[in-house]
LUMLUMDREN-2810 file (N, C-alpha, C; in Angstrom, 1 decimal):
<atoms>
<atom><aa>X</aa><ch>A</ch><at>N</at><xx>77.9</xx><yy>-3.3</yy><zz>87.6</zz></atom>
<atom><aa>X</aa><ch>A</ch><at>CA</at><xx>77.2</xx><yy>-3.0</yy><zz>86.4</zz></atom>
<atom><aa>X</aa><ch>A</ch><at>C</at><xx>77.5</xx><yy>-1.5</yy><zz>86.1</zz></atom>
<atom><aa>X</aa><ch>A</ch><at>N</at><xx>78.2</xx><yy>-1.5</yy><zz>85.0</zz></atom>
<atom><aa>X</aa><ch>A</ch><at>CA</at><xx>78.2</xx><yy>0.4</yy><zz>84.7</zz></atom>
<atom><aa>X</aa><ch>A</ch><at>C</at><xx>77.1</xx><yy>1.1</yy><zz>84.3</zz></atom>
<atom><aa>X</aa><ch>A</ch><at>N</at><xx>76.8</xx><yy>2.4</yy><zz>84.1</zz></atom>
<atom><aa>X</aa><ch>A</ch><at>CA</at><xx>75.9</xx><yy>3.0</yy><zz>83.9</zz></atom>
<atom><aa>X</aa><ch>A</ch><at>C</at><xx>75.5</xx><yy>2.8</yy><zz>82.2</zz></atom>
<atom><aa>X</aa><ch>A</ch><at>N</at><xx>76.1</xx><yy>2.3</yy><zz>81.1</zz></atom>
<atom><aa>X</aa><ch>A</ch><at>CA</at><xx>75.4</xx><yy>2.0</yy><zz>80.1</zz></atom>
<atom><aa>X</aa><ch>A</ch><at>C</at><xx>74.9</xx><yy>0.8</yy><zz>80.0</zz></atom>
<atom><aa>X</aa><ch>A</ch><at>N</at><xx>75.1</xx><yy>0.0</yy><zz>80.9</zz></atom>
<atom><aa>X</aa><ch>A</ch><at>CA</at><xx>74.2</xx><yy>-1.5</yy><zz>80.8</zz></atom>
<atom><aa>X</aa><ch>A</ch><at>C</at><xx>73.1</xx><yy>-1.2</yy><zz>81.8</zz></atom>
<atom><aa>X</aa><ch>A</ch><at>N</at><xx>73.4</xx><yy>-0.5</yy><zz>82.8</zz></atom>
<atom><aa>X</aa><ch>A</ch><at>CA</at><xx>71.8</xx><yy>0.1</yy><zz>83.7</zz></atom>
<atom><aa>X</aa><ch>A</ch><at>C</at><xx>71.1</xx><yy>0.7</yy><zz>82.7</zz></atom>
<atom><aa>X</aa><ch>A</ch><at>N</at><xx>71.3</xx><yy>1.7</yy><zz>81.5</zz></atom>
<atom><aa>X</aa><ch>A</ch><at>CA</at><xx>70.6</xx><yy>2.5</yy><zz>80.5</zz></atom>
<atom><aa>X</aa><ch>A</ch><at>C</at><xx>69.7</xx><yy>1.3</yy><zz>79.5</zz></atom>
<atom><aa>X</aa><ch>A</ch><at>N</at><xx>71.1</xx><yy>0.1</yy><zz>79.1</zz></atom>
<atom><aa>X</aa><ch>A</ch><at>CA</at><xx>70.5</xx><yy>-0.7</yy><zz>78.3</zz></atom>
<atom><aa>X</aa><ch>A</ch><at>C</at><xx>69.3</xx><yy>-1.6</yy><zz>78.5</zz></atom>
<atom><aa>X</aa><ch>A</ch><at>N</at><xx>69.7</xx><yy>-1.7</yy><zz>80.0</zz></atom>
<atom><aa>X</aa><ch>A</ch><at>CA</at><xx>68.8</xx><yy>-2.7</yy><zz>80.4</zz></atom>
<atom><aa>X</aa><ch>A</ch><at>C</at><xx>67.3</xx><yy>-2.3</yy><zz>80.5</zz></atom>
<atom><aa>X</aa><ch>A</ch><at>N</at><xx>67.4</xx><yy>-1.1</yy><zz>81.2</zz></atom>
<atom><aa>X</aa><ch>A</ch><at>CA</at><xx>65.8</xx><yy>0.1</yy><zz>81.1</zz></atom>
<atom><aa>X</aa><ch>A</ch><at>C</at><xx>65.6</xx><yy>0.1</yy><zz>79.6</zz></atom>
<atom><aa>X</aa><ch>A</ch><at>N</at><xx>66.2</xx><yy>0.1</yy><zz>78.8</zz></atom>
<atom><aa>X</aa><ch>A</ch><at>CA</at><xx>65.7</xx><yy>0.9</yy><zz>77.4</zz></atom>
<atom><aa>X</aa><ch>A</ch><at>C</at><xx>64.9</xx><yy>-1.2</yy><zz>77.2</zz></atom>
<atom><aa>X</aa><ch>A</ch><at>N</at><xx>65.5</xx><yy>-1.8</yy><zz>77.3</zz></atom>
<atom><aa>X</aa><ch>A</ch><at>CA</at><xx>64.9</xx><yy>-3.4</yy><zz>76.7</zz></atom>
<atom><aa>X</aa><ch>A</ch><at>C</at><xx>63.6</xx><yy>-3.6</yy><zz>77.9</zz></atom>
<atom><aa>X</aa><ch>A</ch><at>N</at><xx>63.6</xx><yy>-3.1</yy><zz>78.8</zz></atom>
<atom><aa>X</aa><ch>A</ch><at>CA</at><xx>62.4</xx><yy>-3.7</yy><zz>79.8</zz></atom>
<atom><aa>X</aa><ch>A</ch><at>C</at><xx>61.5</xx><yy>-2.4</yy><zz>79.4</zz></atom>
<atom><aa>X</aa><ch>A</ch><at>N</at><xx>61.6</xx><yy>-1.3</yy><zz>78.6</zz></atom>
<atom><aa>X</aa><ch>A</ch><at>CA</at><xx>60.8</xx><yy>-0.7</yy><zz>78.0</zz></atom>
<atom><aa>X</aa><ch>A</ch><at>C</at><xx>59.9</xx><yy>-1.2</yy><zz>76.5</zz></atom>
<atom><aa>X</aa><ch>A</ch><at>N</at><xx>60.6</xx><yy>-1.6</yy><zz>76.2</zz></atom>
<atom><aa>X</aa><ch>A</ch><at>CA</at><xx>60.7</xx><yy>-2.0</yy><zz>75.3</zz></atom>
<atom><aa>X</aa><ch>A</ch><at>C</at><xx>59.7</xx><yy>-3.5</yy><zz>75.4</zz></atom>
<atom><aa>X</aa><ch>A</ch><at>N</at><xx>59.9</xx><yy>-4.5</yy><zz>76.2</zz></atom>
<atom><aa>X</aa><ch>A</ch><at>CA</at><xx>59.4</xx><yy>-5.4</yy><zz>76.9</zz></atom>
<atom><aa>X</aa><ch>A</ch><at>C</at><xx>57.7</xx><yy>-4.8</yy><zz>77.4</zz></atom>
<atom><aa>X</aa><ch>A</ch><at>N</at><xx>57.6</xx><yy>-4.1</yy><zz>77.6</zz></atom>
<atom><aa>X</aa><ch>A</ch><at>CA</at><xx>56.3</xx><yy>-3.7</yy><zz>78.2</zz></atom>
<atom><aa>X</aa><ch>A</ch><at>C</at><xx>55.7</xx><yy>-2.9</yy><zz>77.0</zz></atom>
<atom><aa>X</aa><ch>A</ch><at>N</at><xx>56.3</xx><yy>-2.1</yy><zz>76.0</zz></atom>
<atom><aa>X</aa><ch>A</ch><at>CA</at><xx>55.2</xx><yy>-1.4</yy><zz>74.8</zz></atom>
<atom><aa>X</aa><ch>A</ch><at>C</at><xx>54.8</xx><yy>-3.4</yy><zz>74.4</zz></atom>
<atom><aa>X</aa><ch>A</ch><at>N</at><xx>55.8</xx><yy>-3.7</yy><zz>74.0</zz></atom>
<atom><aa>X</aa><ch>A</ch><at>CA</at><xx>55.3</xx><yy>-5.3</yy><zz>73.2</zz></atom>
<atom><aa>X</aa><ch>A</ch><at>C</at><xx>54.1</xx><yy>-6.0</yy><zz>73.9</zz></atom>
<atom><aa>X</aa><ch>A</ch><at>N</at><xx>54.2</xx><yy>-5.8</yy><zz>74.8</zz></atom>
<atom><aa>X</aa><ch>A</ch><at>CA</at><xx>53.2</xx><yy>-6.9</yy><zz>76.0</zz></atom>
<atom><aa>X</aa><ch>A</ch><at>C</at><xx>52.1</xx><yy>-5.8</yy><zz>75.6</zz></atom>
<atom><aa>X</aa><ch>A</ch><at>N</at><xx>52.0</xx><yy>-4.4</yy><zz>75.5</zz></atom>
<atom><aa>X</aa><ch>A</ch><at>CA</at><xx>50.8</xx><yy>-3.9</yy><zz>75.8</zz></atom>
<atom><aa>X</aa><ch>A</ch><at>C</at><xx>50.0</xx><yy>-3.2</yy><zz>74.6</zz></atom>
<atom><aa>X</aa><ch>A</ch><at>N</at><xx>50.6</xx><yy>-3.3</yy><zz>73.5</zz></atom>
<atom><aa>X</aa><ch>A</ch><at>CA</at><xx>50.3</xx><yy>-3.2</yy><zz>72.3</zz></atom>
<atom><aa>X</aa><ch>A</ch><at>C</at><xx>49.2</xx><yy>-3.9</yy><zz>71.7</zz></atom>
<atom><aa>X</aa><ch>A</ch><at>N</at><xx>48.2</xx><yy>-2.5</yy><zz>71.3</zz></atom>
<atom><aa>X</aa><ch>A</ch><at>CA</at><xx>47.1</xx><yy>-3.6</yy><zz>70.5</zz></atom>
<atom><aa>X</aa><ch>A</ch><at>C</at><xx>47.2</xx><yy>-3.4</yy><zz>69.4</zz></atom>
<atom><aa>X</aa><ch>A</ch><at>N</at><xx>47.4</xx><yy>-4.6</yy><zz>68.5</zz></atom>
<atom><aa>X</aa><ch>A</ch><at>CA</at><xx>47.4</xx><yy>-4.5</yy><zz>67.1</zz></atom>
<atom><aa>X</aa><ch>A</ch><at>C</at><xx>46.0</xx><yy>-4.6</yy><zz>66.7</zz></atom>
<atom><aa>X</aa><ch>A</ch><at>N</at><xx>45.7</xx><yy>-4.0</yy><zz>65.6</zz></atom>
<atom><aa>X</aa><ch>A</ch><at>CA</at><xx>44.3</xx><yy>-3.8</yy><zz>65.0</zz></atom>
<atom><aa>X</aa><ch>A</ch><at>C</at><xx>44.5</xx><yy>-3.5</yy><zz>63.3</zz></atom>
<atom><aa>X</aa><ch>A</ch><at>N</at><xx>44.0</xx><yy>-5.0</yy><zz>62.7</zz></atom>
<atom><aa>X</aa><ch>A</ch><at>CA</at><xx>43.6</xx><yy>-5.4</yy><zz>61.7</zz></atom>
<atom><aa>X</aa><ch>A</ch><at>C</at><xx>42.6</xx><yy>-5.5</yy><zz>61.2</zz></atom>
<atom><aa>X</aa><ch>A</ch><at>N</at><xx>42.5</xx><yy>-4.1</yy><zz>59.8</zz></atom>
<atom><aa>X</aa><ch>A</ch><at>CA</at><xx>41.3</xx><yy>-3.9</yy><zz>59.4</zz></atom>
<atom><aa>X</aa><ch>A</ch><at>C</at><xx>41.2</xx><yy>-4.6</yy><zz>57.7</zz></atom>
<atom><aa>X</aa><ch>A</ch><at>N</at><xx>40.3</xx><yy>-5.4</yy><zz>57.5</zz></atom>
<atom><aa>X</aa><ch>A</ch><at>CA</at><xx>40.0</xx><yy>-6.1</yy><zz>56.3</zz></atom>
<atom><aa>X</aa><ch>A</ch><at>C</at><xx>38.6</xx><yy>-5.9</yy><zz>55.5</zz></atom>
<atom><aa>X</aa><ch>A</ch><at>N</at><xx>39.0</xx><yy>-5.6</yy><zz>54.1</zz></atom>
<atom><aa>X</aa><ch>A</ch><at>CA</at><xx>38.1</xx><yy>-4.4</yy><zz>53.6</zz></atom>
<atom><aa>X</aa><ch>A</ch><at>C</at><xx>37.1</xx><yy>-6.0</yy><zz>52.2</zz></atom>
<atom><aa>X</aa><ch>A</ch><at>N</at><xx>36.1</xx><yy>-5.9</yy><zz>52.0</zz></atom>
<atom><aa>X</aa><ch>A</ch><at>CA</at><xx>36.1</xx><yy>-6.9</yy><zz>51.3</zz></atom>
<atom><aa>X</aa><ch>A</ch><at>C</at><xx>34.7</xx><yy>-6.3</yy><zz>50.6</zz></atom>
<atom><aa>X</aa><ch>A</ch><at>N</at><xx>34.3</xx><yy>-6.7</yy><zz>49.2</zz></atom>
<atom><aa>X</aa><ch>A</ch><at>CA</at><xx>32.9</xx><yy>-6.6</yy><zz>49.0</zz></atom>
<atom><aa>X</aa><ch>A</ch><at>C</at><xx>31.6</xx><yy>-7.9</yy><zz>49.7</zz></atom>
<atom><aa>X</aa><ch>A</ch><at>N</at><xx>30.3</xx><yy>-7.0</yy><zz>50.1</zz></atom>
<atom><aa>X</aa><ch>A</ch><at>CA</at><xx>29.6</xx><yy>-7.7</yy><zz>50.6</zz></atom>
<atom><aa>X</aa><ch>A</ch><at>C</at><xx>29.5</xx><yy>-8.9</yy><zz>50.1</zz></atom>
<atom><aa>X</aa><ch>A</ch><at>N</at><xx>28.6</xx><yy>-10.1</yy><zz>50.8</zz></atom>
<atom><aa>X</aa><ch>A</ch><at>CA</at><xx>28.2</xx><yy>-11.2</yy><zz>50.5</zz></atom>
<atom><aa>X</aa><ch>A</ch><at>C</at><xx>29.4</xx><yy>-12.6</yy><zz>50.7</zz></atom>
<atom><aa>X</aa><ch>A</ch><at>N</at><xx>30.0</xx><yy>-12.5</yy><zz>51.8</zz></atom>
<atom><aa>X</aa><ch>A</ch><at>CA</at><xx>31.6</xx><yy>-13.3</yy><zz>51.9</zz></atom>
<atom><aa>X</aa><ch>A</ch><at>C</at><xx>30.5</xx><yy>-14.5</yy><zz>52.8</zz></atom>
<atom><aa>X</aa><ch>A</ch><at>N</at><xx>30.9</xx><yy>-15.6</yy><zz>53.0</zz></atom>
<atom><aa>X</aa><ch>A</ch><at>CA</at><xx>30.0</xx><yy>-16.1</yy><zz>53.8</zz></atom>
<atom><aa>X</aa><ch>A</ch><at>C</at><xx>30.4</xx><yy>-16.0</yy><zz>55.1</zz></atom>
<atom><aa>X</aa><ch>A</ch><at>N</at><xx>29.6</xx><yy>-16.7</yy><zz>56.5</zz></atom>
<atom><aa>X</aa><ch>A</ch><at>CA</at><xx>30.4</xx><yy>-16.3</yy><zz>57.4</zz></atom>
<atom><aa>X</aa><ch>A</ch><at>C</at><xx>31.1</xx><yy>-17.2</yy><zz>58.0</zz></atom>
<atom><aa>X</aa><ch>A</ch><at>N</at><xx>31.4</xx><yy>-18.5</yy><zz>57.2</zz></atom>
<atom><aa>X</aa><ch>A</ch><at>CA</at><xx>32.5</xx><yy>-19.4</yy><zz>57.6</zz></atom>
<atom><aa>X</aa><ch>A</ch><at>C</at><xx>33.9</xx><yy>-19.2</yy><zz>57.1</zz></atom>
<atom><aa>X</aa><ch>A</ch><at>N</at><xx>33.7</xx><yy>-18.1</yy><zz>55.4</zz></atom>
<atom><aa>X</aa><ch>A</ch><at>CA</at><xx>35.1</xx><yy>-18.0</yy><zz>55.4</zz></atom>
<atom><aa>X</aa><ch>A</ch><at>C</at><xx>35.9</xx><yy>-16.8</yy><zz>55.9</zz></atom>
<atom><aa>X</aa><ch>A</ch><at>N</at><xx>34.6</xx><yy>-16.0</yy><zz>56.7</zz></atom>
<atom><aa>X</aa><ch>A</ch><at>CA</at><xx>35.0</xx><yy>-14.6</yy><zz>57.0</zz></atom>
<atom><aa>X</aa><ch>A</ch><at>C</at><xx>35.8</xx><yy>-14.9</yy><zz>58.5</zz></atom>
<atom><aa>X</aa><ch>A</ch><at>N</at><xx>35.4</xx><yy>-15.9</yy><zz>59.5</zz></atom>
<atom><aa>X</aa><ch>A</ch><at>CA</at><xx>35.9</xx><yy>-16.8</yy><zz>60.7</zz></atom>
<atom><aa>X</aa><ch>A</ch><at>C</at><xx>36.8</xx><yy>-17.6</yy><zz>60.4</zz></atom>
<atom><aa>X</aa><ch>A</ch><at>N</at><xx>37.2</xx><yy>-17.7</yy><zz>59.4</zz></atom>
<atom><aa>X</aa><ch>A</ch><at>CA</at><xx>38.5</xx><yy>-18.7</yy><zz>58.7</zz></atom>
<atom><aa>X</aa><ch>A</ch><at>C</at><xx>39.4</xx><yy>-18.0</yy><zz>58.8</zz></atom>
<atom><aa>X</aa><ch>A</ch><at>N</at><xx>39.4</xx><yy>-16.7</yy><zz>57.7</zz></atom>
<atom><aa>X</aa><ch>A</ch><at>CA</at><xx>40.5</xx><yy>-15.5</yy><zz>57.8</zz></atom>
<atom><aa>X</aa><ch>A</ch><at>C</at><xx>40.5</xx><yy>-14.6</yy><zz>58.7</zz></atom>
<atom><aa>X</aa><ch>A</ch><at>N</at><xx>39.7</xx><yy>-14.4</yy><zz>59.7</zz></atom>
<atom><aa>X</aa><ch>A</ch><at>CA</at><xx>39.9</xx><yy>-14.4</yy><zz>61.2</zz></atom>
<atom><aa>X</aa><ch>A</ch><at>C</at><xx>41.0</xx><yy>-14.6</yy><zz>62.0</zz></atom>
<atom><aa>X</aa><ch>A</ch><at>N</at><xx>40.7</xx><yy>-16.0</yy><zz>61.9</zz></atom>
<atom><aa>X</aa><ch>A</ch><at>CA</at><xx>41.7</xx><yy>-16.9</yy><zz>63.0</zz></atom>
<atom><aa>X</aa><ch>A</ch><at>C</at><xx>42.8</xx><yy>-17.0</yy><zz>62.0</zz></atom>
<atom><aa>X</aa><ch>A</ch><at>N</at><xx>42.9</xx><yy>-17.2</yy><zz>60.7</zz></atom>
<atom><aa>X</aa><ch>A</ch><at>CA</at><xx>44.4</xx><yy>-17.0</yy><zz>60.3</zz></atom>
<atom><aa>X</aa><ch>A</ch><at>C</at><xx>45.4</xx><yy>-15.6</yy><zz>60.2</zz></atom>
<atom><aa>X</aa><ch>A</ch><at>N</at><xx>44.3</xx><yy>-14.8</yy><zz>60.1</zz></atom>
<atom><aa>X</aa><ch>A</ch><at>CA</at><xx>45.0</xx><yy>-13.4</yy><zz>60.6</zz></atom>
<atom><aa>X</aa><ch>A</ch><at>C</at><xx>46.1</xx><yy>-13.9</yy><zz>61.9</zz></atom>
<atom><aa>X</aa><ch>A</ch><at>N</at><xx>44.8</xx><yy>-13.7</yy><zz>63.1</zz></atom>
<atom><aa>X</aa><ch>A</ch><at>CA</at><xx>45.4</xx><yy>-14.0</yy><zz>64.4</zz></atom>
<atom><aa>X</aa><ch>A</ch><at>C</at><xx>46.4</xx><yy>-14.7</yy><zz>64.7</zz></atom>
<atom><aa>X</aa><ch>A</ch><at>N</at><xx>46.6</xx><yy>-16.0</yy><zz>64.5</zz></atom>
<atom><aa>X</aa><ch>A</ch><at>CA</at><xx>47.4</xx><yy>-17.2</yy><zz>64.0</zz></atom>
<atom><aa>X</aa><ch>A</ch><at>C</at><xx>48.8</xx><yy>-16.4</yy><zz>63.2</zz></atom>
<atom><aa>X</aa><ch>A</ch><at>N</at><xx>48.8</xx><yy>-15.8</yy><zz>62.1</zz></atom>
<atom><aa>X</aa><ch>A</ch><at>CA</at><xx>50.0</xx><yy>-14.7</yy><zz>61.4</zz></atom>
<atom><aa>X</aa><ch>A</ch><at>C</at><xx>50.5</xx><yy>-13.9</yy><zz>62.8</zz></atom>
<atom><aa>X</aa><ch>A</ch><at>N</at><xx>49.8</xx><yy>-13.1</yy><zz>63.4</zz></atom>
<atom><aa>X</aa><ch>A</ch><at>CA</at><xx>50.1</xx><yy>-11.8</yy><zz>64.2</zz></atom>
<atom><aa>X</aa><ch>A</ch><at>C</at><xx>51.2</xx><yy>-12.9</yy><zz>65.5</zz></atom>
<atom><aa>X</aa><ch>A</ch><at>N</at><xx>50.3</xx><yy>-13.6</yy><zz>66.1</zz></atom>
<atom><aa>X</aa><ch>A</ch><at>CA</at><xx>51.1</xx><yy>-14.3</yy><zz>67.4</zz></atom>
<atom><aa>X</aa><ch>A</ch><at>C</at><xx>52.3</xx><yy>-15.2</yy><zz>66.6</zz></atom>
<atom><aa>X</aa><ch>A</ch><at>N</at><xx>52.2</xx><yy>-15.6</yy><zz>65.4</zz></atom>
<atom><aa>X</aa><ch>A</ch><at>CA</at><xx>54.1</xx><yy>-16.3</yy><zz>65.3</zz></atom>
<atom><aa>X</aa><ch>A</ch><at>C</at><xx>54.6</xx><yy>-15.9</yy><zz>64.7</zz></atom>
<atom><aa>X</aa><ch>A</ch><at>N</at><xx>54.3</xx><yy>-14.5</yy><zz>63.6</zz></atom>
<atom><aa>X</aa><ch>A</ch><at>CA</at><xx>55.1</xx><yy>-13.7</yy><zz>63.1</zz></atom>
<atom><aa>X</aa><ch>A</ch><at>C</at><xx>55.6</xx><yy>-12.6</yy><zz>64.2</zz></atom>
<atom><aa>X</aa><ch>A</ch><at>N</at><xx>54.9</xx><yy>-11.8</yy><zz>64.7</zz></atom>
<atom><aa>X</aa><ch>A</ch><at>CA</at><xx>55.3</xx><yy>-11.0</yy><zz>65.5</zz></atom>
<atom><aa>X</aa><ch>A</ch><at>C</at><xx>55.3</xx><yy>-10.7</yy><zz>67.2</zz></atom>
<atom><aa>X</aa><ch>A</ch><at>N</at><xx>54.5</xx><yy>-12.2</yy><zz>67.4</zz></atom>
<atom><aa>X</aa><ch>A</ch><at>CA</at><xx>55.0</xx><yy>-12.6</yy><zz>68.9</zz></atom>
<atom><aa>X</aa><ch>A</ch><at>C</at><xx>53.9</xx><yy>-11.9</yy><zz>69.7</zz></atom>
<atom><aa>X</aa><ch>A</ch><at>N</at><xx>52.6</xx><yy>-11.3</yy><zz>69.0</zz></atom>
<atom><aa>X</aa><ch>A</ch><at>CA</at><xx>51.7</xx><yy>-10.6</yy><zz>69.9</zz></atom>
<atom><aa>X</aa><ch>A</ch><at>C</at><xx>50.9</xx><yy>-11.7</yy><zz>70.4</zz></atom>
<atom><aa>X</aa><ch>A</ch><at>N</at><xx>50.6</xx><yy>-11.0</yy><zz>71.8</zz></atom>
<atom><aa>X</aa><ch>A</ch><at>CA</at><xx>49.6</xx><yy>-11.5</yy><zz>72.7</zz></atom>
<atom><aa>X</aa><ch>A</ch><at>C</at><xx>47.8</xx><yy>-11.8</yy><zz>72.3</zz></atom>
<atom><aa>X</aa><ch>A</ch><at>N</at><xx>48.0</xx><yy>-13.0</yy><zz>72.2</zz></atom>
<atom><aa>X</aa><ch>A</ch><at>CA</at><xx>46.6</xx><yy>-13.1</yy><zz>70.9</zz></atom>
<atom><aa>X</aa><ch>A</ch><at>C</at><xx>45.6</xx><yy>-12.7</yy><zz>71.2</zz></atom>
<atom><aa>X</aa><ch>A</ch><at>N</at><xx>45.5</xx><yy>-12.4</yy><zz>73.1</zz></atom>
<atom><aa>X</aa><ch>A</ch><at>CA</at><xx>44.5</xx><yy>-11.4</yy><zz>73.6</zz></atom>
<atom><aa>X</aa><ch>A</ch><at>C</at><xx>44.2</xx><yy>-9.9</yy><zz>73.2</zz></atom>
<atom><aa>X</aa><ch>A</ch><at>N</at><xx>45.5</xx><yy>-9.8</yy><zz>72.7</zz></atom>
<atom><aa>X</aa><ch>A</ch><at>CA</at><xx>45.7</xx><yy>-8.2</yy><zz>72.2</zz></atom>
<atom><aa>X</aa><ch>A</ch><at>C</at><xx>45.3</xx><yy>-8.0</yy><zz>70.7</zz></atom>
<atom><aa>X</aa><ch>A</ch><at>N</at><xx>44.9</xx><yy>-8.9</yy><zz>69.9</zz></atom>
<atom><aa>X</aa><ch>A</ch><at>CA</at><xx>44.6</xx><yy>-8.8</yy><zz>68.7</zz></atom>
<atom><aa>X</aa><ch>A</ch><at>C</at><xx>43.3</xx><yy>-8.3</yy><zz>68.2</zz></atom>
<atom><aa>X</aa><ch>A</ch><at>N</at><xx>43.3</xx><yy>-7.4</yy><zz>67.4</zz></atom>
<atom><aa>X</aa><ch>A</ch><at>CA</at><xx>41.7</xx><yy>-7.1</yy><zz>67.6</zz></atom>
<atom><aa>X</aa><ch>A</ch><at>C</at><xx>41.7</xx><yy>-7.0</yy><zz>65.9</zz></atom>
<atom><aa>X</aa><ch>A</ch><at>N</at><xx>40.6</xx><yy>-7.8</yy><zz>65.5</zz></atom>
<atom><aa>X</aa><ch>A</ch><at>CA</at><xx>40.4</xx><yy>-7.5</yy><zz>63.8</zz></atom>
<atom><aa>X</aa><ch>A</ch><at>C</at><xx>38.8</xx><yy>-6.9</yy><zz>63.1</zz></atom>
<atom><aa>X</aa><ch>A</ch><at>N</at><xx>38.9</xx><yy>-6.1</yy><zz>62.8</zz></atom>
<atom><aa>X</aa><ch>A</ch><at>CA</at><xx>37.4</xx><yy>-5.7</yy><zz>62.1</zz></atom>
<atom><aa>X</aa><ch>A</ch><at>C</at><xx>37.6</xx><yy>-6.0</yy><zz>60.9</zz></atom>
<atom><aa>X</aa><ch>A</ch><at>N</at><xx>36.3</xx><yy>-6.8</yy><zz>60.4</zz></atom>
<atom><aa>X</aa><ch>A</ch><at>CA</at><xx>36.1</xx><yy>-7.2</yy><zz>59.0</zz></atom>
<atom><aa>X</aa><ch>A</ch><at>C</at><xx>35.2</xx><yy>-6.6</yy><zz>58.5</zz></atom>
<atom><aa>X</aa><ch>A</ch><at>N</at><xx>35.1</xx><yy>-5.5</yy><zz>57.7</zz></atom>
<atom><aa>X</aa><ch>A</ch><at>CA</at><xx>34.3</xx><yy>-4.4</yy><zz>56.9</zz></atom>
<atom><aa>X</aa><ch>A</ch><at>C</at><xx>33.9</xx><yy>-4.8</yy><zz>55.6</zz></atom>
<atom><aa>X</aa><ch>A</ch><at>N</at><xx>32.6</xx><yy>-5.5</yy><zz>55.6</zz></atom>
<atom><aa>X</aa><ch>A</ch><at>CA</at><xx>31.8</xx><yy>-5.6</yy><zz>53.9</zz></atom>
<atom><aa>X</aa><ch>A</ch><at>C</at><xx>31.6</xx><yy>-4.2</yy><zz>53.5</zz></atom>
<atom><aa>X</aa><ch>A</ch><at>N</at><xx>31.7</xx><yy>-4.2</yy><zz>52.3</zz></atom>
<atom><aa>X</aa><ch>A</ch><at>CA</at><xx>31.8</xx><yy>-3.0</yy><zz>51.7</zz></atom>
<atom><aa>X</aa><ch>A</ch><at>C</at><xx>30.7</xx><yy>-2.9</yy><zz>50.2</zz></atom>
<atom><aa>X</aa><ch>A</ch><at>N</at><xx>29.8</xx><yy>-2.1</yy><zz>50.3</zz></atom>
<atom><aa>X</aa><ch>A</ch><at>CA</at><xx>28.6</xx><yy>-2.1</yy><zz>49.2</zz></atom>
<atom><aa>X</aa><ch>A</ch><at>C</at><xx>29.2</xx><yy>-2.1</yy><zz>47.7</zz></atom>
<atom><aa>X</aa><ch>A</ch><at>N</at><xx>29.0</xx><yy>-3.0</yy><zz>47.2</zz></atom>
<atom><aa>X</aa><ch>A</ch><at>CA</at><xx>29.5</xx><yy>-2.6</yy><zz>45.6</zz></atom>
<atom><aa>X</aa><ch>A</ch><at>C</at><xx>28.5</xx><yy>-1.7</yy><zz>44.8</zz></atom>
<atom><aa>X</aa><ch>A</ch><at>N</at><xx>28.8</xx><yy>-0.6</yy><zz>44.4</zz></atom>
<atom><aa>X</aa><ch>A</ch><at>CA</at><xx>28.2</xx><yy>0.1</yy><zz>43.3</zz></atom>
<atom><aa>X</aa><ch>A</ch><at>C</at><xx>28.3</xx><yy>0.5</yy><zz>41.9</zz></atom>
</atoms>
């Protein structure tokens, strides 16, 4: 193995371990009064997007859902 496929190979098992350890955090902004079946719907379809669009660990997902006061 030459020394730029030893370099390549560290640079992808780096790379391998940000992905594994990465917490994604999805923040969804909405005015009050959403009920709380459909606020648990778009939840899990969030989540559901994150792990087969970009392959994250569904443990690693974290989403805050923020009602927001209309004035």
């Amino acid at each position: 193995m030459t020394v730029g496929q030893r370099h390549s190979r560290k640079i992808h098992f780096y790379i391998y371990l940000l992905l594994e350890n990465i917490m994604p955090v999805v923040r969804v902004s909405w005015f009050e009064g959403k009920e709380t079946t459909a606020k648990k719907a778009v939840a899990k379809e969030i989540t559901e997007s994150m792990v087969r669009n970009f392959n994250f660990p569904r443990r690693n997902i974290h989403k805050v859902l923020a009602g927001l006061l209309r004035v």
